[in-house]
C-alpha positions as CSV (number, residue, x, y, z in Angstrom):
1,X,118.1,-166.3,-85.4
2,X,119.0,-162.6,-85.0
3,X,121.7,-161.2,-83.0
4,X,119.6,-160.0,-80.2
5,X,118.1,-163.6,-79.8
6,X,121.8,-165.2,-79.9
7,X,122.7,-162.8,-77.5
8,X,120.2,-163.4,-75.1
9,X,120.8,-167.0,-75.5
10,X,124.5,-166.4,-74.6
11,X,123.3,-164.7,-71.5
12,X,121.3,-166.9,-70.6
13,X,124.1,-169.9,-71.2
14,X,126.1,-167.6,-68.6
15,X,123.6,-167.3,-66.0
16,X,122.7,-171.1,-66.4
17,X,126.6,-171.4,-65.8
18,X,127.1,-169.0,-63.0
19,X,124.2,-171.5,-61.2
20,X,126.3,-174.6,-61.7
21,X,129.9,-172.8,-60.5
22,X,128.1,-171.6,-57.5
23,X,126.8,-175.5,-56.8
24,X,130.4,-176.7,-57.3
25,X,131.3,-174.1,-55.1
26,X,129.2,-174.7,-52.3
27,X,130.1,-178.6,-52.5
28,X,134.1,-177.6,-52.8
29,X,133.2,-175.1,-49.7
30,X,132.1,-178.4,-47.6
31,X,135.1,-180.6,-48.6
32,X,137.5,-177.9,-48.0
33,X,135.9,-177.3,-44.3
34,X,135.9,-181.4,-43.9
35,X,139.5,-181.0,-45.0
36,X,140.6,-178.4,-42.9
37,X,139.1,-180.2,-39.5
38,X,141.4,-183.2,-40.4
39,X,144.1,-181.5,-41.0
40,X,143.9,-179.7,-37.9
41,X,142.8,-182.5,-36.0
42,X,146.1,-185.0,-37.3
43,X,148.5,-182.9,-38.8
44,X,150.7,-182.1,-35.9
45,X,154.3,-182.0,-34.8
46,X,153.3,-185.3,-32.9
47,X,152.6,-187.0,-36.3
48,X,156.1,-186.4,-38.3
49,X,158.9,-187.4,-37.1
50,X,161.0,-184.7,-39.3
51,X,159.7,-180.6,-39.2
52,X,160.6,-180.9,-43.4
53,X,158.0,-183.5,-43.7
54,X,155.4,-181.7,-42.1
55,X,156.3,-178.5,-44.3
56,X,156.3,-180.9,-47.5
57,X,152.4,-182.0,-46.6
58,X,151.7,-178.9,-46.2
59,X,153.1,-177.5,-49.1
60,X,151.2,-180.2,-51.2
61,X,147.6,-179.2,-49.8
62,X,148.9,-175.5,-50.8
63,X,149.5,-176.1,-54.1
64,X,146.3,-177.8,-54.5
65,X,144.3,-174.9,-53.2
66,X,146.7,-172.7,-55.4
67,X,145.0,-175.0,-58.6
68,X,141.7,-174.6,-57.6
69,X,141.8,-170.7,-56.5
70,X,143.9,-170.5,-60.9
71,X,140.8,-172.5,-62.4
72,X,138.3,-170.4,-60.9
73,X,139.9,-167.0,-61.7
74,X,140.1,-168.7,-65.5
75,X,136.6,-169.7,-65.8
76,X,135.5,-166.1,-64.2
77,X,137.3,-164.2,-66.8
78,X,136.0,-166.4,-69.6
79,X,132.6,-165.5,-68.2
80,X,133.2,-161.7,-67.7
81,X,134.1,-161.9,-71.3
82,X,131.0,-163.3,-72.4
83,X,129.5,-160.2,-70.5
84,X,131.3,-158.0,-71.6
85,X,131.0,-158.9,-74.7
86,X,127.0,-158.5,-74.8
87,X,126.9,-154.9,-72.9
88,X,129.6,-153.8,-75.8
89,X,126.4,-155.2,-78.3
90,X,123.6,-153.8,-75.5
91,X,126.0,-150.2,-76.0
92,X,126.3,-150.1,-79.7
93,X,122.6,-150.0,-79.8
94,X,122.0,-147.4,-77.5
95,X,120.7,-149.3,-75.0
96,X,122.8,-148.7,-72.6
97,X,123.6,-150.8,-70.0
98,X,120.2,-151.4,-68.8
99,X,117.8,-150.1,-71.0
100,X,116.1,-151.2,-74.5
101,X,118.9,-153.2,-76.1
102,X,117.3,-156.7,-75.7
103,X,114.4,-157.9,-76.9
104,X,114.0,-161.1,-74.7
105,X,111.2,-162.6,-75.9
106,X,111.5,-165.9,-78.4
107,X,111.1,-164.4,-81.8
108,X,113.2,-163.6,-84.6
109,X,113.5,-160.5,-85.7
């Protein structure tokens, strides 16, 4: 397999990639607004007896959006190396960043 075509392939892993994050996305975007209504909806001053309890809940959810908001920024930087890494190939060649560098068809050349 020549570079080209391993390159292409890795692009092509990426984009497959992007596809799935932006499914995961979309489903974590629905829990999180099916979250927030209950939480508006029943966390309240009425519902804890002690302010530091309420602030502890809250804290908790925080630190799990925190998480989520961490692994995201990971897996995008792992990706934008990927990228980055195949434009730096796309460069070297003279292609440019859009022009001539890839040959995406199936064969090896």
């Amino acid at each position: 397999m020549s570079r080209e075509t391993a390159y292409a392939r890795m692009l092509d892993a990426s984009a497959k990639l992007q596809w799935n994050i932006a499914l995961i996305l979309d489903a974590k975007a629905l829990e999180a607004e099916k979250v927030r209504s209950w939480l508006c909806n029943h966390v309240s001053t009425d519902a804890y007896g002690v302010q530091q309890d309420q602030l502890k809940d809250s804290l908790i959810v925080h630190d799990q959006v925190i998480e989520v908001i961490e692994g995201l920024t990971k897996l995008n930087q792992g990706m934008t190396s990927v990228l980055r890494a195949a434009l730096r190939h796309d460069q070297e060649r003279g292609g440019g960043y859009y022009g001539g560098g890839f040959s995406l068809g199936d064969r090896d050349e």
